[in-house]
TORLO-131880 format. One record per residue (C-alpha): residue in one letter; residue number from 1; x, y, z. Coordinates in steps of 0.05 Angstrom, whole numbers, m for minus. Each point is the difference from the previous one (the first is absolute). Layout:
+---+-----+--------+--------+--------+
| r |   k |      X |      Y |      Z |
+---+-----+--------+--------+--------+
| A | NUM |      X |      Y |      Z |
...
+---+-----+--------+--------+--------+
***
This chain:
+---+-----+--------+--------+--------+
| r |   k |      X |      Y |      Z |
+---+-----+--------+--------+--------+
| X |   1 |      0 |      0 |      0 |
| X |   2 |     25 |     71 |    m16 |
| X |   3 |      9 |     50 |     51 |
| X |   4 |    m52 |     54 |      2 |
| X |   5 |     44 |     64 |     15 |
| X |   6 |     58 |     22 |     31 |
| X |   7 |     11 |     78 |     21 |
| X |   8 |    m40 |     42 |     52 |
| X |   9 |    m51 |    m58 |      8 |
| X |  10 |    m39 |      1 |     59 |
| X |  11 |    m32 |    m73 |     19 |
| X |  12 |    m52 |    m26 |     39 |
| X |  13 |    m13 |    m77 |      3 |
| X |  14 |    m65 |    m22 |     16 |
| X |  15 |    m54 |    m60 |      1 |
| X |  16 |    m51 |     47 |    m26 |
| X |  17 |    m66 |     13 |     41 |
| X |  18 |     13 |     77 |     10 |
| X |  19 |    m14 |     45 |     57 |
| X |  20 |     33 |     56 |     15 |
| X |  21 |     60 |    m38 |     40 |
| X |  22 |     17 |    m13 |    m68 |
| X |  23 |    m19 |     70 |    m37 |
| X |  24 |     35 |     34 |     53 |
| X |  25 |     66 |    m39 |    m25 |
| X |  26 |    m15 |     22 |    m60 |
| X |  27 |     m9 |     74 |      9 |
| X |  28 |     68 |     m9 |     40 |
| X |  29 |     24 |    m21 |    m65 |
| X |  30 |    m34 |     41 |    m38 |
| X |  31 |     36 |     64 |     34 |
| X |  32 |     72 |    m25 |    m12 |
| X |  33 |      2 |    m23 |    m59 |
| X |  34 |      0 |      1 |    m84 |
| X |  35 |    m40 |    m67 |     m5 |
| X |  36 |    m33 |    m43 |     45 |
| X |  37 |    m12 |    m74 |     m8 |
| X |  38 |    m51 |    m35 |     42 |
| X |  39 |      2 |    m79 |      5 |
| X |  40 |    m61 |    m37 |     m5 |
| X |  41 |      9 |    m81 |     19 |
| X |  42 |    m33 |    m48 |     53 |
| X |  43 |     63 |    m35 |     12 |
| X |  44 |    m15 |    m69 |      5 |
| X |  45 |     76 |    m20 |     28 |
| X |  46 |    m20 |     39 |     70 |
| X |  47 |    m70 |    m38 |     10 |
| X |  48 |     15 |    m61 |     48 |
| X |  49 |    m47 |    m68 |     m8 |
| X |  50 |    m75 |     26 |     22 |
| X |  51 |     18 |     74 |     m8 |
| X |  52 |    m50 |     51 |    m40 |
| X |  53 |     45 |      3 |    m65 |
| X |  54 |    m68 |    m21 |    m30 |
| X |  55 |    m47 |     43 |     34 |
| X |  56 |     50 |     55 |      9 |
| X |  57 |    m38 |     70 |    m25 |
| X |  58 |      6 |     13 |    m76 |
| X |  59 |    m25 |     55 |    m39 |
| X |  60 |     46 |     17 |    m56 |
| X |  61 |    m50 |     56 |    m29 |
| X |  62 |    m10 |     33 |     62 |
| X |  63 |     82 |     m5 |      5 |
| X |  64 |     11 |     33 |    m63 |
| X |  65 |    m50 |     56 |      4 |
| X |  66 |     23 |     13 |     77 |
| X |  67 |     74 |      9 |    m26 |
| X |  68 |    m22 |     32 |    m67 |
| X |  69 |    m18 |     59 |     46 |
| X |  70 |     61 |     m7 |     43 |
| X |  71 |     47 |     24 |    m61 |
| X |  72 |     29 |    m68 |     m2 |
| X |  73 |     39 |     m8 |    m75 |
| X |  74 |      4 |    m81 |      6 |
| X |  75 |    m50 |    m51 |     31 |
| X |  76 |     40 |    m66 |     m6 |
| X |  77 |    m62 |    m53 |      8 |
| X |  78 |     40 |    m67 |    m27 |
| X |  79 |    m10 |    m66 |     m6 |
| X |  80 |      7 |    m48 |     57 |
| X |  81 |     48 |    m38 |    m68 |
| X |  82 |     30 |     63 |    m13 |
| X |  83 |     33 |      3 |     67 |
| X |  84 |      7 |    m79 |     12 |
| X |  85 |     15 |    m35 |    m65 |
| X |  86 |     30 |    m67 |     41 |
| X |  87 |     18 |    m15 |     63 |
| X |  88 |     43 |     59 |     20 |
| X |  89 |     57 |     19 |     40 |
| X |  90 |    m18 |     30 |     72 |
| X |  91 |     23 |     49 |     41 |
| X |  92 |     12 |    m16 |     77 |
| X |  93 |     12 |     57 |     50 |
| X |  94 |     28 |    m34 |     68 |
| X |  95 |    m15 |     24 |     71 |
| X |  96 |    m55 |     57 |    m10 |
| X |  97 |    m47 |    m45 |    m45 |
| X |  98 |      2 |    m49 |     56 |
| X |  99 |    m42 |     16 |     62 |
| X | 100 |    m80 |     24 |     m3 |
| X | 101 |    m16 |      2 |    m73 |
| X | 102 |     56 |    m48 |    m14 |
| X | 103 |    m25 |    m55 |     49 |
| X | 104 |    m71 |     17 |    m12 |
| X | 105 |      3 |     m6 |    m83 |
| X | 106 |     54 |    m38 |     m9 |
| X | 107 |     31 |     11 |    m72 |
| X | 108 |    m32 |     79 |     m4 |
| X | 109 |     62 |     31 |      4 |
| X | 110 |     35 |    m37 |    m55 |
| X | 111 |    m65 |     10 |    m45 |
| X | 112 |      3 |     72 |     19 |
| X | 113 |     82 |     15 |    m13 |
| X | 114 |     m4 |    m43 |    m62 |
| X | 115 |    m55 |     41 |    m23 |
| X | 116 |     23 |     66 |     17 |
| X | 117 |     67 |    m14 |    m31 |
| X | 118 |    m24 |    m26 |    m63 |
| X | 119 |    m41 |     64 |     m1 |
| X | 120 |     63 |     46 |      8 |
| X | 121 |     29 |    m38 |    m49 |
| X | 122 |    m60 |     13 |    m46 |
| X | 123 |    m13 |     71 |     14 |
| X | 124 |     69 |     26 |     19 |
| X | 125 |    m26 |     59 |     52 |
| X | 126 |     38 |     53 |     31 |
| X | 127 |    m46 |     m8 |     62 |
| X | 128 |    m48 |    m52 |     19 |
| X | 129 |    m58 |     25 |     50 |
| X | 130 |    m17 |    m49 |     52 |
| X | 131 |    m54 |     14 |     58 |
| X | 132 |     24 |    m14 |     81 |
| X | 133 |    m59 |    m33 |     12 |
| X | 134 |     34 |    m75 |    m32 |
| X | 135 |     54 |     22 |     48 |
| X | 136 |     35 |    m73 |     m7 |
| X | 137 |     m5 |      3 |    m74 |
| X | 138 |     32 |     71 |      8 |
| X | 139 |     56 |    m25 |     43 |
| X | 140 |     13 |    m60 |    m43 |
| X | 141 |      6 |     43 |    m73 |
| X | 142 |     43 |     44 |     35 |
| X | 143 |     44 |    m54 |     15 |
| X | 144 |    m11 |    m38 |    m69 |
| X | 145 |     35 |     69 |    m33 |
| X | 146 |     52 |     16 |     57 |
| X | 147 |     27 |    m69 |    m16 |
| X | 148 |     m5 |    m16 |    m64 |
| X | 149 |     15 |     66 |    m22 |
| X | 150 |    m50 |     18 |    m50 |
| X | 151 |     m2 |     70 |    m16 |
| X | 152 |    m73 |     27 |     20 |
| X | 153 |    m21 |     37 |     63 |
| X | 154 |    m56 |    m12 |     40 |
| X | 155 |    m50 |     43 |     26 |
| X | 156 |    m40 |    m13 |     51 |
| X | 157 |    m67 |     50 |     19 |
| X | 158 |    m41 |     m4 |     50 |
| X | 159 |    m60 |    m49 |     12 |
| X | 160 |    m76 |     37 |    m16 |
| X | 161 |    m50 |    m17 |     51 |
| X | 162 |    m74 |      6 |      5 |
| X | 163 |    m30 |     51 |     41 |
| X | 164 |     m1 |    m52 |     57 |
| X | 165 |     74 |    m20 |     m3 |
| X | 166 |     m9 |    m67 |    m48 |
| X | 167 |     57 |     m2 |    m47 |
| X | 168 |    m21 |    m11 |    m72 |
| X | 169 |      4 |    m62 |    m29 |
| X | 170 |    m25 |    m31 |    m62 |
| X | 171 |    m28 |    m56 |     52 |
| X | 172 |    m41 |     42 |     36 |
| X | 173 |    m55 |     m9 |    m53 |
| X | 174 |     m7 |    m76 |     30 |
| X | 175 |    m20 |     29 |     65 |
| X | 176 |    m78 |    m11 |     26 |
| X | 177 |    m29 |     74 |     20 |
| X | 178 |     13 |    m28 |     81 |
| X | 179 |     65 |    m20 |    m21 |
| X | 180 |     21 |     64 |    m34 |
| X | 181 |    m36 |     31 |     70 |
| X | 182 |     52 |    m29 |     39 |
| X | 183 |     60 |     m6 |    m46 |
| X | 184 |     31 |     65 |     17 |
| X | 185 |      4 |    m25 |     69 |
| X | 186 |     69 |    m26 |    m22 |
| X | 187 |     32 |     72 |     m6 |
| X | 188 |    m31 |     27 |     59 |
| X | 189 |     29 |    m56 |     36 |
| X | 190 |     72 |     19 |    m30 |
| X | 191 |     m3 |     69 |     12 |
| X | 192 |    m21 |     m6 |     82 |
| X | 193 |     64 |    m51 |      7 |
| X | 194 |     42 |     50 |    m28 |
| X | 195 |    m25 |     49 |     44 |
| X | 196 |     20 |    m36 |     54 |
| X | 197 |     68 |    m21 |    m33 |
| X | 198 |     10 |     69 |     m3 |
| X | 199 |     m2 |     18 |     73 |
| X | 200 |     35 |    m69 |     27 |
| X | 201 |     31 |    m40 |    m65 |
| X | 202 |     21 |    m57 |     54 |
| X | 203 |    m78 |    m26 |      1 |
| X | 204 |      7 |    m25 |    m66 |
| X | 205 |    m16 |    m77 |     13 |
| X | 206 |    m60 |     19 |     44 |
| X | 207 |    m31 |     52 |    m41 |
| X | 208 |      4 |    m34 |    m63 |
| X | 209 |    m29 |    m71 |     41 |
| X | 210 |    m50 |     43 |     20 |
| X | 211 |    m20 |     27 |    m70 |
| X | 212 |    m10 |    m74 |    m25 |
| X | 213 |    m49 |    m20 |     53 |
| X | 214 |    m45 |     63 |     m8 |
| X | 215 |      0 |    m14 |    m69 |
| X | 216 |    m18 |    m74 |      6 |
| X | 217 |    m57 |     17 |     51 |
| X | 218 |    m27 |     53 |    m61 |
| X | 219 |      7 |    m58 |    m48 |
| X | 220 |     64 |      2 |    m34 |
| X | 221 |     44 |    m61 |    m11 |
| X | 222 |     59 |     36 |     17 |
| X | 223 |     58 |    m36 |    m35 |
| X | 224 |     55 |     44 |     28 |
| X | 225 |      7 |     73 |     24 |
| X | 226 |     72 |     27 |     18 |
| X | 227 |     47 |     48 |      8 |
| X | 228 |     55 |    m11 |    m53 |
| X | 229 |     60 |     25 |    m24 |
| X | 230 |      1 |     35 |    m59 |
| X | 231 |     67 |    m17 |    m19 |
| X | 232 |    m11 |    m85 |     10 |
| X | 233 |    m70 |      0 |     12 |
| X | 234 |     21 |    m39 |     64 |
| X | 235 |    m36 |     11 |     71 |
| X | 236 |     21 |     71 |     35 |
| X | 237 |     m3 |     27 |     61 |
| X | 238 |     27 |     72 |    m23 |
| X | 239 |    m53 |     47 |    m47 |
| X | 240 |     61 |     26 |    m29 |
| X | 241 |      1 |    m21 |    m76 |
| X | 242 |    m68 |    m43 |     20 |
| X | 243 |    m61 |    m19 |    m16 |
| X | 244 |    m65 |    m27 |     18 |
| X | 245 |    m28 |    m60 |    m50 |
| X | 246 |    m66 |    m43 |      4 |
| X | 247 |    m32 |    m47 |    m38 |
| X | 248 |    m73 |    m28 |     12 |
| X | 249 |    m64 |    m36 |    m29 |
| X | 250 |    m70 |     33 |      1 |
| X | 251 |    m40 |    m50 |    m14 |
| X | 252 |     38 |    m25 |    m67 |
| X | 253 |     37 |     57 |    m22 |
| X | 254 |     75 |      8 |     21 |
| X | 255 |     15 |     75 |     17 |
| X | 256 |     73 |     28 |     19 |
| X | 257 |     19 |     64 |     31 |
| X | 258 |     59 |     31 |     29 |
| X | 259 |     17 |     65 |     41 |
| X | 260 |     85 |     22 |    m11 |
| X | 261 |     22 |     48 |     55 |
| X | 262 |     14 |     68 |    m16 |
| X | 263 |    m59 |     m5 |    m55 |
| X | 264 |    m66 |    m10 |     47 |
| X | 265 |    m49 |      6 |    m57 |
| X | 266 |     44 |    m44 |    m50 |
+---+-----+--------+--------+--------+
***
């Protein structure tokens, strides 16, 4: 496959389903540079055995329309052959992919760095717009281009919320009306730990403990909620180069979320 451009390209990958999480990206984009390219592609390497690759939100009308208006020059919409001919090679990014996401979906990451690579590789971007709120996936590009040493920086914006604090998400469309009622639960939750991070960082353990029962007595299936490091994504004590991340069922749909320190409403 060809590459698409070169120059003072602006890029955003995406799997489509657009709300303004995404057009925000773009208009990031839009303000820095001569073209923009926008990535449309349900990436079927990322989806684990009994994920929603099938059910995952598509609209490729409403995509194009949406980024029409944006000012985006390039919607790239291909082929699920276009991008996998065969069997291809992977990409494996050691120590970050592996906790939380990692253990929870195993094989995401390498569907995700293979992915975004092949992408760069396609599209050849100055800068690549990525939102916080997939901090792991953030952490674990960053690392994909530090190492291998692919010439492409990364931009990372902050996550758009709802009104009442729920991060957008493509998946929030699975959500019942109750569900979507108590879904932003999750950030309020974040943002009272880090509250009280804030004024004693040493209660870490207990407060986040804490945050997981409340949130199984409201109904959540709490899979974890921690304090991490943002440099390993490893356990912390210290908020210094921190952040809060959580991942939890309502009902059937699988929400994340995360607070970093030093950006309360990212």
């Amino acid at each position: 496959m060809a590459t698409l451009g070169g120059g003072d390209l602006g890029f955003v990958p995406t799997m489509g389903a657009f709300h303004e999480g995404h057009l925000s990206l773009m208009r990031e984009a839009r303000k820095g540079h001569e073209k923009v390219v926008v990535s449309l592609f349900v990436n079927p390497l990322q989806f684990g055995q009994g994920e929603d690759y099938e059910r995952y939100p598509r609209d490729e009308e409403r995509d194009f329309a949406l980024a029409e208006a944006e000012g985006v020059d390039y919607l790239f919409a291909p082929a699920r052959e276009e991008i996998y001919r065969r069997k291809t090679t992977t990409i494996c990014v050691p120590e970050v992919s592996e906790p939380w996401e990692g253990k929870a979906r195993p094989g995401h990451f390498v569907g995700v760095a293979t992915v975004v690579a092949k992408l760069f590789n396609i599209v050849r971007p100055e800068v690549a717009y990525f939102g916080w709120k997939d901090l792991q996936q953030c952490l674990v590009l960053r690392r994909m281009v530090e190492d291998l040493n692919m010439s492409v920086a990364l931009r990372f914006m902050e996550t758009l919320r709802e009104p009442d604090g729920l991060a957008l998400s493509s998946r929030n469309a699975y959500l019942s009306p109750g569900e979507r009622e108590l879904a932003p639960e999750l950030h309020r939750t974040l943002v009272r730990i880090a509250a009280e991070l804030d004024k004693n960082s040493d209660k870490a353990q207990e407060l986040t403990a804490k945050g997981r029962e409340e949130l199984f007595l409201k109904g959540f299936q709490v899979e974890y909620l921690e304090l991490v490091s943002l440099v390993d994504l490893q356990p912390t004590t210290g908020v210094g180069d921190a952040a809060l991340i959580v991942a939890s069922k309502i009902g059937t749909t699988r929400l994340i979320d995360n607070l970093r320190f030093g950006a309360l409403t990212g």
